[in-house]
N, C-alpha and C positions, 0 to 999 in steps of 0.2 A: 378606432384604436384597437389594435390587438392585446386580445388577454396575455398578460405576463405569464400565469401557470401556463397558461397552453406554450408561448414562446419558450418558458425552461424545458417542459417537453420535451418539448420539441427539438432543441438542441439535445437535452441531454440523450435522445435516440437517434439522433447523426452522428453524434461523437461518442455515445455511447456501446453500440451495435459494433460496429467494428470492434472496438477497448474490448468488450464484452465477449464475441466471439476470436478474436486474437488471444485473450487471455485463456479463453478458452480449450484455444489449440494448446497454448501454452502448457496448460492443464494437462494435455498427455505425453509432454515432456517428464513427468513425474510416472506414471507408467511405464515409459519407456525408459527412465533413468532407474528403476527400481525392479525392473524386470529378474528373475534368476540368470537370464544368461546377461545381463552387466553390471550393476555398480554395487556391490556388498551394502551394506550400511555404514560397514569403516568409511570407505571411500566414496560414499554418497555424502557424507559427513563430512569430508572435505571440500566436495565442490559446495556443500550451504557455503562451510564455513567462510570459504575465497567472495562469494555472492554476499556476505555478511558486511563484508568491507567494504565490496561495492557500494551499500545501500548508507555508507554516511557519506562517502565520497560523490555520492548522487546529490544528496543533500546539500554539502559544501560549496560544491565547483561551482552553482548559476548562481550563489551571493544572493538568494531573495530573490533575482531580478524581475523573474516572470510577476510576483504579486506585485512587485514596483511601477510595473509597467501598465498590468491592465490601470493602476492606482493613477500613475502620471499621466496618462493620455485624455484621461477623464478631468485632467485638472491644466493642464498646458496645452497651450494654440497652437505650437510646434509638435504633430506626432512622430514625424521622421525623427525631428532631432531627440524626443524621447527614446526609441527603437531603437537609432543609431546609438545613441550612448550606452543604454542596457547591452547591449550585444558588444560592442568595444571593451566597455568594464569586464564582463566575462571572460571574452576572448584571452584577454592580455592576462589575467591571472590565471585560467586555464592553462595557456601554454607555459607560460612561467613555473604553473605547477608540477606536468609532464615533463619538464626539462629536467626540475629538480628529482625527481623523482627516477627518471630516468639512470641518470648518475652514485645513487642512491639504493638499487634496487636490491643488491645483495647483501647489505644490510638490515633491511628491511624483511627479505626472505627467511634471514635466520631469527632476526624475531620475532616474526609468526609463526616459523618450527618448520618450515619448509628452508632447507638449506642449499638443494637440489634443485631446486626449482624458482628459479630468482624472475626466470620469465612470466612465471604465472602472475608478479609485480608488476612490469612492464604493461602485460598484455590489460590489467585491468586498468592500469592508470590511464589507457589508452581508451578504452571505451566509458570512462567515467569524464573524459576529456571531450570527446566526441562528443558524447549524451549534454556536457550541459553547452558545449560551442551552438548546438543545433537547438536547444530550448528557446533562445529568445525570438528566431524566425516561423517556428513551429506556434509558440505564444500568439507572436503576429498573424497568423492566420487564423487563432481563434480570436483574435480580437475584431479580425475585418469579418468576423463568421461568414472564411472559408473550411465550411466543414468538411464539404464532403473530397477537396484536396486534403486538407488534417488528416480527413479517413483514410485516403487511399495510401499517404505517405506510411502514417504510423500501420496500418496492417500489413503492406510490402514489406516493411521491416521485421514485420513479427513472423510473415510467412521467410522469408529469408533465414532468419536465427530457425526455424523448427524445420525446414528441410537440410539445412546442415548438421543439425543433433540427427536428425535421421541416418542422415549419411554415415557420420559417426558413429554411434552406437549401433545401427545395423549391420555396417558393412565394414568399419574401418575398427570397430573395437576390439582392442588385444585383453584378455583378463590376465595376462602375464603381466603387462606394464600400462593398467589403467590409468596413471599419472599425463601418458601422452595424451589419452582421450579428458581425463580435463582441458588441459593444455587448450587442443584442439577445438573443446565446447566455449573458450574462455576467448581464442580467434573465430567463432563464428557469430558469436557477442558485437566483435569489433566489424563485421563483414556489415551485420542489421544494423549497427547504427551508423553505419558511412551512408545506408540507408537515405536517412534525412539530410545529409549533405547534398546529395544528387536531388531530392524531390523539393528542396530549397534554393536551389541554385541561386533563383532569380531573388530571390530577398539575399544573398551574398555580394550578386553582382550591384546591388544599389548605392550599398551601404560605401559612404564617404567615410573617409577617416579624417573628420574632426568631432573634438571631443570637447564637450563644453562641461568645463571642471566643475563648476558651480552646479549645474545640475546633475551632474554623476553624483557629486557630494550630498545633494540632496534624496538622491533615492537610495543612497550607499546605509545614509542614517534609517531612513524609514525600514530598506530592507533589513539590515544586521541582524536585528533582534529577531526576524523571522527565522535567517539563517541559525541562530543559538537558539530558537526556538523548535526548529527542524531538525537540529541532529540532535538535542538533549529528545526530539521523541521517537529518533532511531534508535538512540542508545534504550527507551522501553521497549524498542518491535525486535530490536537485532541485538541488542549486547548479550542476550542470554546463549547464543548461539557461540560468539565468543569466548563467553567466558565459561563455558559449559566442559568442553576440552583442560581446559588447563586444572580448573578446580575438583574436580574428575578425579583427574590424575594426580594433583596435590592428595585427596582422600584414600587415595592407593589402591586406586584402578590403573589398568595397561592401557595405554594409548590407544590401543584399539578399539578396548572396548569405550572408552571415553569419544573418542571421533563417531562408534557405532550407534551411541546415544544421543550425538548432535545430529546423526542422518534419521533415525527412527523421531526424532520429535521434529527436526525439519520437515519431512513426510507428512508426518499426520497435521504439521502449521499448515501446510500449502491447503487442509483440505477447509480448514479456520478461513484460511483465504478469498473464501467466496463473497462474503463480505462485501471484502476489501476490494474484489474486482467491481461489484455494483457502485462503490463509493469512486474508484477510480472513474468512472464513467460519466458519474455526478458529478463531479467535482470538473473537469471540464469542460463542464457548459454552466456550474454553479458559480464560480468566482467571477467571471466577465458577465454576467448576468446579474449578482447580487449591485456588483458596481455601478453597474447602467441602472439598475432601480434604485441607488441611494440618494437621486433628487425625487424623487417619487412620496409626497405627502404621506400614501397609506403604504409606506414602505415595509412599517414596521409589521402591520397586519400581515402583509404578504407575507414577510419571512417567519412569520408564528404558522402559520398556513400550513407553508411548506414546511415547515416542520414536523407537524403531523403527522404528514403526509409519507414523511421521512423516515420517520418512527415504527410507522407502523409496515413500510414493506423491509426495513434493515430485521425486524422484529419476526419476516414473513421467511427471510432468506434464514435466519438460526433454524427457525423450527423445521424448515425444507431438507433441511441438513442435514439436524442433529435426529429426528427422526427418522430419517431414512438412510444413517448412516451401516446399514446391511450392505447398500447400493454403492453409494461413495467411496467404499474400502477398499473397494477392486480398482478405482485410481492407482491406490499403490496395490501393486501387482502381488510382490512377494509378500505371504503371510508371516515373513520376519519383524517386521515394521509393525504390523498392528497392531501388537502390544500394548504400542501407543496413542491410538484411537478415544479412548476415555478421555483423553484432554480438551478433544477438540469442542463439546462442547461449552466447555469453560474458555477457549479461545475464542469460541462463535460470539458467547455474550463480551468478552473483552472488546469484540469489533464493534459491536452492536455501539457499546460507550463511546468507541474512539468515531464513530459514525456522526456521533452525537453532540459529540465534540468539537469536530470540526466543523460540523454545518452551526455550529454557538459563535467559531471563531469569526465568525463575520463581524462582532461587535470592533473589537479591538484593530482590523483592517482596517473598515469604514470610518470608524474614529482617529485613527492612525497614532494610536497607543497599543504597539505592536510591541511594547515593550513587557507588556502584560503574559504576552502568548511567551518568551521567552520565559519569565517568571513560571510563570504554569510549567510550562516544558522543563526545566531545571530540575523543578522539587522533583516531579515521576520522576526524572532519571535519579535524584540521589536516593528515592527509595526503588527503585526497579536496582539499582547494584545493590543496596543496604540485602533486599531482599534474598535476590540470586546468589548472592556472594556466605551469607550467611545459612540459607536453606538448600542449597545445587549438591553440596558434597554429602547432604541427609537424606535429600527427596529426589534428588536430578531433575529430569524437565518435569516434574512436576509441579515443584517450586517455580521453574519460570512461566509454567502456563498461569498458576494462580497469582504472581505478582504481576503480569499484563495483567489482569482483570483488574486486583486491586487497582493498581496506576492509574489505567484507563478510565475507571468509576472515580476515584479519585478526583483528577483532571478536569470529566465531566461537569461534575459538583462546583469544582472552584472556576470552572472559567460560567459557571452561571452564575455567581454568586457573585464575582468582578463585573461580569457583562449587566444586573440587574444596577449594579450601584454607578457605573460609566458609561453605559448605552445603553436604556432599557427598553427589553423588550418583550412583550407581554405574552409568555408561554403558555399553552394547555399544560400547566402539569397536570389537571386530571387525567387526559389524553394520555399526556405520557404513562402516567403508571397503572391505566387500564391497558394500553396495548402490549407493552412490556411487563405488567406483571402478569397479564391472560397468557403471556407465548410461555413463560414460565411456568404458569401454573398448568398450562397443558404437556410441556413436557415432561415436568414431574409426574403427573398422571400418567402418562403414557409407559413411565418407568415404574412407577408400583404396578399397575394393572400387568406390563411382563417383564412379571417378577428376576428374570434370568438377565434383564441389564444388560449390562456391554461385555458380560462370560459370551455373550451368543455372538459379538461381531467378533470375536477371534475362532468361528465355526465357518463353517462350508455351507451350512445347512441353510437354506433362506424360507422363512417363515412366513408364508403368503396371508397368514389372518391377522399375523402382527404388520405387516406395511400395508392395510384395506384400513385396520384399525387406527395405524398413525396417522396415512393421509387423511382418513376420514376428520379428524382433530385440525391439519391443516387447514381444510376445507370450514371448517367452524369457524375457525380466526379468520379468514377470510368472508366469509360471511359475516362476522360482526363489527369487523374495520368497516365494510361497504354498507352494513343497515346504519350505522353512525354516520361516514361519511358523506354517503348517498345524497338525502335531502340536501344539506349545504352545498354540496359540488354543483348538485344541479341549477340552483339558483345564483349562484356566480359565474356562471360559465353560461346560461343564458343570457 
């Protein structure tokens, strides 16, 4: 029988390595958006702000169905007809949605303050349409772990969306009338994700149209509460972005300089983002894995395992980061934006939590008391606005990098504290607060010892004894996760 860690492994660097290097590239979409010869930080602030929207209507449009799915296949003799139904349920509310919306759009433009630009409405509703029509067939191939098609579709995609920003901003961008070249970046969004229509064809051409009501009804319940679950924890990653501009400017700042400060802390979030790309990576080979191991007697051992496990390289990527953020700054090009740079390490440990978080939410899944994860998800978002809404117009992203954290740690704490009393599952917290309180307490060290702090990332100057001295500290943490982890790995893994 093959080892389970090796198996997650093992997926999660099929599906991970592409996500990982696609995000990647991704990654110098933020250099090239931020360059002096294109996007101000006004107007860099704009296209977050438009991408802000995206990220609930991503949320929204697939209704839960992908956790529904890996969840019903595992439970029903029929897997077509599970497949088939998840994908119909979406479809039909997808389009139904794009229709409305469609009809709608210039309403819509002027209440988001764009009155000019009703397309920029259309064009996303369109690729938030597309993105979730093509999740339940993209799902299906990680469920039958077809990875390394998964791979090739989703980084076609991602090389498609980064050679047309190229095009764009190198060769097609006007600084008279930047608006076109959002436009533009916002149809080549729509170009990568028609993407996965073409690399899915054959899971299109399968699919019957009969829909078996009673089972749609039944994953509709289990997923909801994911879905109210998922955008209450957009509204923690994304409402600040939102609501950053208006409350701004209610404080009696000029729009511009309000949009200037959603682009300088968008910036410096994307560089927080690293994270988030490692969890992205995790996370699909994690959830079709946890499920397959939830008949698994020592199931529970394994997911404390990998937890550890979890902890300590989410733990490895903050301090990669945040100490050698001399190196990372030059992502965003112009020295306009760095201003903003201080936050990130307060965003780095926010992810760290939500890392943390999500690999807990397996209790609630598994158990299919997903009405918990909702719960959870709610309360951060009413204090994630409580927060923004009352500190943005005193402190600006300030405020909203410190209420992710709060949130985030928040979150953490209570879906362990639900998961010990309804699914328990027996954590290293010593583990935990040795390897997350070492990455801390070496960063702070690393910040008294030079003394000059984040005054020097807004410099030119790069300091060769202070990054020997940082990674040297990496290199430590890394050494002490492996003389801990060492002996144990070896004896399970033989």
């Amino acid at each position: 029988m093959s080892n389970p860690l090796k198996s997650l492994l093992g997926q999660t660097a099929i599906y991970g390595l592409p996500t990982i290097i696609g995000r990647l590239l991704n990654y110098f979409l933020v250099p090239l958006y931020t360059g002096d010869e294109a996007f101000t930080p006004s107007e860099y602030g704009t296209l977050s702000e438009l991408y802000a929207y995206v990220a609930f209507l991503i949320i929204l449009l697939p209704l839960g169905m992908e956790t529904a799915f890996f969840r019903y296949i595992n439970k029903h003799d029929n897997k077509d007809e599970v497949f088939r139904n998840s994908f119909l349920t979406v479809a039909i509310f997808s389009t139904a949605f794009f229709v409305l919306i469609f009809f709608s759009s210039q309403g819509i433009a002027n209440a988001i303050g764009y009155p000019n630009n009703s397309e920029f409405v259309t064009t996303l509703a369109l690729v938030v349409c597309i993105d979730a029509i093509t999740a339940l067939p993209m799902a299906k191939l990680r469920a039958e772990q077809k990875a390394k098609r998964f791979s090739l579709i989703h980084f076609t995609a991602i090389l498609v969306n980064i050679g047309m920003n190229l095009i764009i901003v190198l060769i097609l961008f006007d600084d008279v009338d930047p608006m076109t070249a959002v436009w533009f970046i916002l149809l080549a969004n729509v170009l990568a994700s028609s993407v996965k229509i073409i690399g899915t064809y054959k899971e299109f051409l399968l699919i019957k149209w009969q829909w078996n009501k009673a089972l749609a009804r039944d994953m509709l319940m289990y997923s909801f509460p994911l879905v109210i679950a998922g955008f209450a924890g957009i509204i923690n990653e994304t409402l600040d972005r939102v609501m950053m501009k208006p409350l701004l400017k209610r404080a009696g700042n000029t729009n511009e300089y309000a949009l200037a400060q959603v682009g300088i802390y968008s910036a410096c979030y994307k560089l927080a983002m690293i994270v988030t790309i490692f969890l992205q990576a995790y996370r699909y080979a994690a959830e079709p894995f946890f499920f397959a191991q939830s008949k698994n007697k020592d199931r529970n051992k394994l997911y404390a395992k990998i937890m550890n496990y979890f902890i300590a390289a989410v733990c490895l990527v903050f301090l990669g980061v945040s100490l050698n953020i001399d190196i990372f700054k030059h992502f965003i090009r112009s020295s306009t934006y760095w201003e903003g740079l201080g936050v990130v390490p307060i965003l780095l440990i926010a992810n760290v939590f939500l890392g943390i978080y999500i690999n807990q939410s397996i209790w609630y899944k598994l158990s299919g008391q997903t009405r918990f994860g909702a719960f959870i998800a709610i309360g951060g978002a009413v204090i994630t606005v409580a927060i923004n809404l009352i500190f943005i117009p005193i402190y600006g992203y300030w405020a909203s990098a410190w209420a992710t954290l709060i949130v985030y740690g928040i979150q953490m704490v209570a879906s362990y504290m639900l998961g010990q009393e309804y699914y328990p599952i027996k954590y290293n917290l010593r583990k935990f607060v040795l390897y997350f309180g070492l990455a801390i307490v070496l960063f702070l060290f690393a910040y008294m010892i030079n003394m000059d702090g984040f005054s020097q990332a807004n410099k030119s100057v790069f300091s060769w004894p202070k990054f020997f001295f940082h990674n040297f500290l990496i290199l430590f943490y890394v050494g002490v996760v492996w003389f801990i982890e060492k002996p144990t790995t070896a004896k399970r893994l033989t």
